[in-house]
C-alpha positions in Angstrom: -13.0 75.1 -92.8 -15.0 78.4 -92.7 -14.8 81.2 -95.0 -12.3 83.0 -92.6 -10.0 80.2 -92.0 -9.8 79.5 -95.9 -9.2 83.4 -96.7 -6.3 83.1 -94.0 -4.9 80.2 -95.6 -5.0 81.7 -99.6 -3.5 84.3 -98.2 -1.0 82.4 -96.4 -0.3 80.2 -99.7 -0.3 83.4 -102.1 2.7 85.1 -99.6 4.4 81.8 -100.5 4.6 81.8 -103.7 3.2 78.3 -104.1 -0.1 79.2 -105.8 -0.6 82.0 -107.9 -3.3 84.4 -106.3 -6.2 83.4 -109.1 -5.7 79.8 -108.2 -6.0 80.3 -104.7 -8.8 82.7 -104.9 -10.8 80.0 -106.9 -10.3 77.3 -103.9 -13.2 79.5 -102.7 -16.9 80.4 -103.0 -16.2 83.2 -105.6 -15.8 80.4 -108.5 -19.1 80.5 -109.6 -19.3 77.1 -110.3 -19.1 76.0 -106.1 -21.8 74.9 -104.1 -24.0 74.1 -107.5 -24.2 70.5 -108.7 -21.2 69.5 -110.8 -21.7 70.3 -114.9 -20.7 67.1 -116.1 -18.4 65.9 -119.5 -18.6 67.5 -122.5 -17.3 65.7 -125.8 -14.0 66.5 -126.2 -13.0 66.9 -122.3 -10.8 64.4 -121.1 -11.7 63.8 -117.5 -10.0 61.6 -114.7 -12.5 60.8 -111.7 -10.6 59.9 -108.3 -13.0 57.9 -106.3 -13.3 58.3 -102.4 -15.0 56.0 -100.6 -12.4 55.8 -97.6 -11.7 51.9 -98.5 -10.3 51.4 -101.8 -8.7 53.2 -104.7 -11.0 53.4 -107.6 -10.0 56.0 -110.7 -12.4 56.9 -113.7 -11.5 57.9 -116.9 -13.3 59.5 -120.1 -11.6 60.0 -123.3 -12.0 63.4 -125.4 -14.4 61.2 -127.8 -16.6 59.5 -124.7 -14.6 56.3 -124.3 -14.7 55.1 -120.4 -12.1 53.3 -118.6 -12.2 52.0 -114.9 -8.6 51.5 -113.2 -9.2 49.6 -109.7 -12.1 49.5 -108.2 -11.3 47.6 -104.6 -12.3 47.2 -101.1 -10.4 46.6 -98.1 -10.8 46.1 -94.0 -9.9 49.7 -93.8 -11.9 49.6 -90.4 -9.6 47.0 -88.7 -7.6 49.9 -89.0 -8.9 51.4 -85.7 -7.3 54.9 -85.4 -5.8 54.7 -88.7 -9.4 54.8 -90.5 -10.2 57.6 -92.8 -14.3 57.9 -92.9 -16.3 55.7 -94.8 -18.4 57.6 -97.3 -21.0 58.2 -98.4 -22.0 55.8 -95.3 -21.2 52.2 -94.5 -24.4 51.1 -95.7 -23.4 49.6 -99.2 -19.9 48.1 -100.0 -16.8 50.1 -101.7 -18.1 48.2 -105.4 -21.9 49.5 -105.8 -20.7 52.9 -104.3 -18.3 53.1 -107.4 -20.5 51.7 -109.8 -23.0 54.3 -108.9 -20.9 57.1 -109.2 -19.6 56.1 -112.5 -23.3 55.8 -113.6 -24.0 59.0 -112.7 -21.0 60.6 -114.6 -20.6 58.4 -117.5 -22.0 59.4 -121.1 -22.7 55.9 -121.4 -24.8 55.2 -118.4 -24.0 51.3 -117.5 -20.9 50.8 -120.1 -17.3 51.2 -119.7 -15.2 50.2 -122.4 -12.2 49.0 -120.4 -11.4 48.1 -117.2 -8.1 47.3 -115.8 -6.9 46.3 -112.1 -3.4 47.9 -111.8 -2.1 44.7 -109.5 -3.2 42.2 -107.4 -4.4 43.7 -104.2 -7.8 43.5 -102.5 -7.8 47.7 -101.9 -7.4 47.5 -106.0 -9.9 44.7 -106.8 -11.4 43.3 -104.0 -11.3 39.3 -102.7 -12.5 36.7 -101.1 -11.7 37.3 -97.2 -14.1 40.0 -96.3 -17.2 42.3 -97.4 -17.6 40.4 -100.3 -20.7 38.0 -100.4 -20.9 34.2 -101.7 -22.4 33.0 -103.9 -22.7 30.0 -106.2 -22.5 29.9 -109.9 -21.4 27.7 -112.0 -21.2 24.9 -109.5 -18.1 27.5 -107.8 -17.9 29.8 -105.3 -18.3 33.0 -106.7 -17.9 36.4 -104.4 -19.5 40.0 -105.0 -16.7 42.4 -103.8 -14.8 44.9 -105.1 -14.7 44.9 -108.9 -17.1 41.4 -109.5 -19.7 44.1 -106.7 -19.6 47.0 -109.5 -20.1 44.5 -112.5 -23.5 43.5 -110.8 -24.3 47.2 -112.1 -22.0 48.3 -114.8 -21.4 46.2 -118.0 -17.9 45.9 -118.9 -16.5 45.7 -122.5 -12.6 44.6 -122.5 -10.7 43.9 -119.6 -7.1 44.5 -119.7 -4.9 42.1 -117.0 -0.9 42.5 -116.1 -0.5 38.5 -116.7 -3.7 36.6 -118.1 -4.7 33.9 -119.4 -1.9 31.7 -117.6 -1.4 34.3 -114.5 2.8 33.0 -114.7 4.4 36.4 -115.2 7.0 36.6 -114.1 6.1 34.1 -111.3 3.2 31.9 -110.8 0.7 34.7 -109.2 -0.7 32.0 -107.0 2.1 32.3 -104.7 2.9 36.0 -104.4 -0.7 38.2 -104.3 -3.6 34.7 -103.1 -5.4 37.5 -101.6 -7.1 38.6 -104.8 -6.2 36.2 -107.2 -8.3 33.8 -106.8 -11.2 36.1 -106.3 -10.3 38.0 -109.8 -9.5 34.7 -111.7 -13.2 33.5 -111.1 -14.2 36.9 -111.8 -12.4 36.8 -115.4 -13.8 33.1 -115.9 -17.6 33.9 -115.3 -17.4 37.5 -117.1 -15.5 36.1 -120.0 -18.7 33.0 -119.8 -21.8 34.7 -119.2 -21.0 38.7 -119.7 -19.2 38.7 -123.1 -16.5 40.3 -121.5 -13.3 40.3 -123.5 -9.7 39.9 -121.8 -6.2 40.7 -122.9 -2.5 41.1 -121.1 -1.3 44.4 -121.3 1.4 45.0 -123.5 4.2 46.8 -122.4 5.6 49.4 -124.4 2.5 49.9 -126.6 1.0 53.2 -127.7 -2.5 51.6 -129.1 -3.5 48.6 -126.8 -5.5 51.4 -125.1 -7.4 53.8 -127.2 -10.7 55.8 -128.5 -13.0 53.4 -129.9 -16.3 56.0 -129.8 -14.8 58.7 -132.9 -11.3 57.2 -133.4 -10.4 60.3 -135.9 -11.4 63.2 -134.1 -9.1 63.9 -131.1 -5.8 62.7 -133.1 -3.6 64.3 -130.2 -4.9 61.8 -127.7 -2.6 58.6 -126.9 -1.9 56.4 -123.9 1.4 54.7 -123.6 1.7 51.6 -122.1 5.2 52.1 -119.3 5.1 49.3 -116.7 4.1 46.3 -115.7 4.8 42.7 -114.3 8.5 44.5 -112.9 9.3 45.2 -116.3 9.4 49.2 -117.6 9.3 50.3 -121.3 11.3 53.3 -122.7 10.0 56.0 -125.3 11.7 53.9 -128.1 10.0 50.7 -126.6 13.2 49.1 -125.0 12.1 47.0 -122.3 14.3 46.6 -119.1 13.4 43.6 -116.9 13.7 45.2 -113.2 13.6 41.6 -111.6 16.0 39.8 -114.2 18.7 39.1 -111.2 16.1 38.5 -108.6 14.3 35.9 -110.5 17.5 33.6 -110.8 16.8 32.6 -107.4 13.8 31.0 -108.2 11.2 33.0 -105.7 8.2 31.8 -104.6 7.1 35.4 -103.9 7.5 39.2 -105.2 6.8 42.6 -104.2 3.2 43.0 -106.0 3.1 46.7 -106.0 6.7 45.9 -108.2 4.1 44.6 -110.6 1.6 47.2 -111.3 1.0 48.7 -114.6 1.5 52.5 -115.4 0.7 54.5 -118.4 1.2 58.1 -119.8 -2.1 59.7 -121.3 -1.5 62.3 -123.5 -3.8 65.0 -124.4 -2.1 67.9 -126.5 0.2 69.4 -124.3 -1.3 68.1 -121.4 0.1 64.7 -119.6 -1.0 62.5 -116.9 0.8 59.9 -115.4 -0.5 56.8 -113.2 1.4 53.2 -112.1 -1.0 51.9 -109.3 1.2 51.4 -106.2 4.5 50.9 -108.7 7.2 50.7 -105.6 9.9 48.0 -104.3 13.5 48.2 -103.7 16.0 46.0 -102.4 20.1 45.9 -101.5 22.2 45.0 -104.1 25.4 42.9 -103.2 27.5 45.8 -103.3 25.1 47.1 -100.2 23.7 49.8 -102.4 20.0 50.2 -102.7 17.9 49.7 -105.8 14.6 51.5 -105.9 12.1 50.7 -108.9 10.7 53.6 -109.0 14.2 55.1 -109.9 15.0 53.6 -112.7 10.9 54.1 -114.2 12.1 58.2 -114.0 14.6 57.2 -116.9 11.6 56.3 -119.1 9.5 58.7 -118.2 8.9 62.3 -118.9 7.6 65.5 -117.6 3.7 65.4 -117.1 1.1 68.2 -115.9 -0.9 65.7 -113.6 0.9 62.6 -111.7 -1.0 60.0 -108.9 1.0 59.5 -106.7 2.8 55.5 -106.4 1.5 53.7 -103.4 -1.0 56.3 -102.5 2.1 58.3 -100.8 3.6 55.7 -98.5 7.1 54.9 -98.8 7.0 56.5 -102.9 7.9 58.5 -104.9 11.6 59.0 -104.5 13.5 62.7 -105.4 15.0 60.7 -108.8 11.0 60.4 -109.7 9.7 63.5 -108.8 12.0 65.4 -110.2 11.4 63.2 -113.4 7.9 63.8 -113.5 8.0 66.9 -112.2 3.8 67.8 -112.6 1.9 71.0 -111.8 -0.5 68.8 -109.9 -0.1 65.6 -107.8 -3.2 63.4 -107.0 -3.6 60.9 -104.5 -6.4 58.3 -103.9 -6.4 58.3 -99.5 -7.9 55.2 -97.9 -5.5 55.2 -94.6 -3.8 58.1 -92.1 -0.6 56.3 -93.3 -0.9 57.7 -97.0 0.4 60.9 -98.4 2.8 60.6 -95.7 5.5 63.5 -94.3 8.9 62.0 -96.2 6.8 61.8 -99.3 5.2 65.3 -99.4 8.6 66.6 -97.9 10.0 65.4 -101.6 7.0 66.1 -103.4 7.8 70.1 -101.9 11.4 70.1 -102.7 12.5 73.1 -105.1 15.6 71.3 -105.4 14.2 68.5 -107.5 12.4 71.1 -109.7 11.3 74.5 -109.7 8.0 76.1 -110.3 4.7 75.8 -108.5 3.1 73.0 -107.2 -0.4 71.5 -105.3 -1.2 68.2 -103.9 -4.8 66.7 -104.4 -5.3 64.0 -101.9 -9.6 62.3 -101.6 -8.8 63.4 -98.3 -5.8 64.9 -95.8 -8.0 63.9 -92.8 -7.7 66.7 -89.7 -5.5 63.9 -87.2 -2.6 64.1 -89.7 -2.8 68.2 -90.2 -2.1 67.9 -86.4 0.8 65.6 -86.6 2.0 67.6 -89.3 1.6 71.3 -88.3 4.1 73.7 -88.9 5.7 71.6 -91.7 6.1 73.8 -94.8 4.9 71.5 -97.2 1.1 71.7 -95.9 1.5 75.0 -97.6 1.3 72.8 -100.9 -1.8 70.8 -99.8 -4.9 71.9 -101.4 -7.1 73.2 -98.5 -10.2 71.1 -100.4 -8.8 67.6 -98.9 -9.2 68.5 -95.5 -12.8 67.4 -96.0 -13.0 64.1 -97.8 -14.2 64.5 -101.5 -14.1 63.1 -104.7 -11.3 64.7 -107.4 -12.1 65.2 -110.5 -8.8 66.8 -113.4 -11.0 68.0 -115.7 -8.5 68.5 -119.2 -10.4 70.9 -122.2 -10.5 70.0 -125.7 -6.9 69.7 -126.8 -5.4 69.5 -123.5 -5.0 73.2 -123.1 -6.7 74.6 -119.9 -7.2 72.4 -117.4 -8.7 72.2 -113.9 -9.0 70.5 -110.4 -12.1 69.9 -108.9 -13.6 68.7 -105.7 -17.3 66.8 -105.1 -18.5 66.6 -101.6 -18.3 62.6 -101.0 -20.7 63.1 -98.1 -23.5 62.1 -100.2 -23.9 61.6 -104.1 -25.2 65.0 -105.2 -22.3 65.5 -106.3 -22.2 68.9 -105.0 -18.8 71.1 -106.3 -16.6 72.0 -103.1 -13.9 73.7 -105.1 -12.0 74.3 -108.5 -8.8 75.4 -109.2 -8.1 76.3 -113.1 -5.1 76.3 -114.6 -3.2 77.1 -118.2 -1.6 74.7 -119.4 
């Protein structure tokens, strides 16, 4: 987009009312910080990295005291896609796991080390497996594939590892019969790590306001915490009351069940700042009277209002008006890998006054050109930050006691991690 289509388009937003006109002024060349390369993290920032590389969803986080965390970090046959691709960046040439790991090396205050890392379910666009781009290997006497996260450990060292169900992978049903895809390639992952890398694994424990926490300068950002809200179908209110989603379900004795049901979701809370993520936290199914029950329903009675929410299920069949209008965020981010995400019923809720008043933007890696044309003349583009058009990595950059905060976006064309825009906020 040129300067004169993006000056049409502020102007269009500001008439709207959507964006106020500093906000849409920075999207922009006049924020002095665009076309430079990005600044970096300063101690006391608390920074969430969306990673684009057109195949996988990958998010990076750094704590206000320099404490890293690395939520999914997959790849998937986005290709066999055909029209449905978004572009592969920065280039086919390396897989979806050394392209992450490189660009959390080059933004992490500890070079090679993350403190935690956490797959949010079991799917290969998450964590990678064994069925394609991933190569084999032999070690310890086992087939042993590089893919997804096992590819970014051959660069990053990891500390602790936090898993929805280890070390007997039975919750709430044996995980070898409902997510084989990555299982298998994750549990030999876990068993040589834990063997030959030192790496520590836990389960994550519902409910909890301390599994997850600083471990660089534990007493210096006190108003930092990250609750623990969902996981393994089960959701966790403020008080810690746990409500098992699948309880009825699971009387049946299933072989199989909905792995997105099973992802794990957390609040991180920065001062008055709040960002929400649950992986691709979505199911429903008809209950005998013939109504139908949608998880992500009854997680808006546990949660609270945030500043910042990803989006469930990178915007395909999510996010339900009971939800957003729970969450209700000044900003909603969205980690693209498909045409099929970020999808017209879900931004059509995501728009709604009706669920909650106030303004509003949508930060998708990428809202490729093919679906703008599908889409045009729906209202809600109006809400679509004109960055995504191009692909790019986001970045929600929160300042030292969560109270301005910001949205950039890197050019993913390359890694010089070149600024395309920022939008600042107040909080």
């Amino acid at each position: 987009m040129d300067r004169r289509d993006f000056l049409k388009k502020a102007a269009l937003v500001g008439a709207a009312c959507f964006i106020d006109f500093r906000l849409a002024f920075a999207q922009g060349t006049e924020d002095n910080e665009v076309g430079k390369a990005w600044k970096g993290w300063k101690k006391g920032q608390f920074q969430i990295h969306l990673i684009f590389t057109g195949v996988a969803e990958s998010m990076f986080l750094i704590f206000p005291d320099g404490t890293t965390m690395l939520i999914d970090c997959g790849d998937f046959d986005a290709l066999a896609r055909g029209k449905l691709a978004v572009p592969l960046l920065p280039s086919p040439e390396r897989h979806s796991g050394e392209w992450i790991s490189r660009y959390v090396q080059r933004v992490n205050p500890q070079k090679n080390y993350v403190d935690y890392m956490m797959l949010s379910h079991y799917h290969a666009d998450h964590g990678g497996c064994d069925k394609f781009y991933a190569k084999k290997e032999i070690r310890d006497g086992k087939d042993y594939y590089i893919g997804g996260f096992s590819h970014a450990a051959e660069f990053l060292t990891l500390g602790k590892a936090i898993d929805r169900c280890w070390p007997d992978y039975n919750d709430p049903i044996p995980l070898t019969q409902e997510a084989a895809d990555a299982f298998d390639h994750m549990k030999s992952f876990y068993d040589y790590m834990s063997a030959h890398k030192k790496l520590e694994i836990e389960k994550f424990r519902i409910g909890e306001t301390d599994q997850i926490a600083m471990k660089k300068d534990v007493d210096a950002f006190p108003d930092f915490s990250v609750r623990n809200i969902c996981a393994n179908g089960r959701i966790a209110d403020r008080n810690g009351n746990i409500r098992d989603l699948y309880e009825e379900r699971k009387k049946s004795n299933p072989v199989k069940l909905n792995e997105n049901g099973m992802s794990m979701g957390m609040i991180f809370t920065y001062g008055n700042f709040k960002f929400y993520t649950a992986g691709d936290f979505s199911d429903s199914w008809k209950l005998p009277n013939g109504e139908r029950f949608e998880i992500e329903n009854a997680l808006a009675e546990v949660v609270e209002p945030v500043t910042v929410a990803k989006i469930n299920h990178h915007g395909h069949h999510s996010m339900p008006a009971k939800l957003v209008s729970a969450l209700r965020p000044r900003v909603f981010v969205n980690n693209v890998w498909d045409q099929l995400h970020t999808v017209a019923p879900v931004m059509e809720r995501l728009y709604s006054r009706d669920l909650y008043p106030g303004d509003r933007i949508v930060c998708p890696t990428v809202f490729p050109a093919e679906r703008r044309a599908e889409d045009a003349g729906k209202p809600w583009l109006d809400i679509l930050n004109p960055a995504s058009f191009d692909a790019g990595h986001v970045i929600v950059n929160v300042e030292e006691g969560g109270r301005d905060y910001s949205v950039t976006y890197l050019t993913a064309d390359d890694e010089s991690m070149i600024v395309k825009s920022v939008m600042r906020f107040d909080n």
